[in-house]
N, C-alpha and C positions, 0 to 999 in steps of 0.2 A: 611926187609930182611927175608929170610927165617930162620925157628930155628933149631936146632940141640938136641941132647940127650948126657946128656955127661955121663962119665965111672962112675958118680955115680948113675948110673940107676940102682933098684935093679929088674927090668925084670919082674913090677908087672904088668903091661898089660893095667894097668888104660888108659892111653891117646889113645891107639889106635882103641877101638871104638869110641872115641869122633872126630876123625879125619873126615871132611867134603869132602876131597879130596882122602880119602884113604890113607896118603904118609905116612903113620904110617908100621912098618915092627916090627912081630919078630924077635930076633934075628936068623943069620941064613936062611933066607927066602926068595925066588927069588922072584921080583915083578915084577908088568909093567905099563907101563905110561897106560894101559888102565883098570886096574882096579881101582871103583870105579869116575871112569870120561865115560865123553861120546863118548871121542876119540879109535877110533878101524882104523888099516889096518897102512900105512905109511901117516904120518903127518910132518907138517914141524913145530918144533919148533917157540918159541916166537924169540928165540938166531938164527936160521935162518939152524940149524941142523936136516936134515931129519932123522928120526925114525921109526921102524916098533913100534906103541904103543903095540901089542898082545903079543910081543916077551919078553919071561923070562928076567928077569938079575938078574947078579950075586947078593948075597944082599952085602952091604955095610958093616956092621958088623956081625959078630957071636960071638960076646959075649953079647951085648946090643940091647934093640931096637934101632930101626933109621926110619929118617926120608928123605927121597927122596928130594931134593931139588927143581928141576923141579915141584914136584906136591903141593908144601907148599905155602901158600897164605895169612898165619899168620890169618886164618881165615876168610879174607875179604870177604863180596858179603854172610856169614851169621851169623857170630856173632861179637859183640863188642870187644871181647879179645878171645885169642889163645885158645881155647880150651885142646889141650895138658897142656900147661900149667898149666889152673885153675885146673884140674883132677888131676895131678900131687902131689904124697902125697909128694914127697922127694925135699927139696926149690933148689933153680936154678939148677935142675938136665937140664933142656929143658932151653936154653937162643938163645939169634940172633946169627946168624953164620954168620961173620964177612966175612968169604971165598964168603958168597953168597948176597949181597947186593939189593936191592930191594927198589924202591920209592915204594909207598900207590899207584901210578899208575898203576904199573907195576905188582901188587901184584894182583890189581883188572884186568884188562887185563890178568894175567894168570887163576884166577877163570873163567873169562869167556872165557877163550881157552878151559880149561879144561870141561867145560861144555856147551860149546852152542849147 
């Protein structure tokens, strides 16, 4: 499943250059499914929902970093463990996000949506 950032994040920035997909956000910060992936223009979701990937969005939080769900792969297709995660100076500040469930399939299948 994808992970999440929770409200004891102290907004030190660690995890989000370690982010392979991009889905890492300052707090505060509009993103797009097409930074840091190879998807640009209107794409059709894994979920089966069409998207312009170029198009801003709103960000998720503005008090904490966050983490996009769509773009999260728990780091599958490049490293052994979450990256967020090991970076991570503050302990289970970044855990699974329960809202967002995910096989090792599905997780690899979205790295390589995200990137092919």
């Amino acid at each position: 499943m994808a992970v999440f950032i929770t409200d004891t994040c102290i907004n030190c920035g660690a995890c989000e250059p370690e982010c392979p997909n991009q889905a890492i956000y300052e707090p505060g910060a509009e993103w797009s499914m097409a930074e840091g992936t190879s998807l640009s223009g209107t794409v059709q979701m894994l979920n089966g929902q069409e998207v312009d990937a170029d198009e801003m969005q709103e960000p998720i939080s503005d008090e904490f970093y966050f983490i996009v769900p769509d773009k999260c792969t728990e780091c599958k297709g490049f490293h052994d463990e979450e990256q967020c995660i090991a970076f991570c100076p503050v302990p289970d500040c970044i855990i699974p996000d329960e809202n967002h469930p995910d096989t090792e399939e599905e997780l690899f299948a979205r790295q390589e949506f995200l990137h092919a």
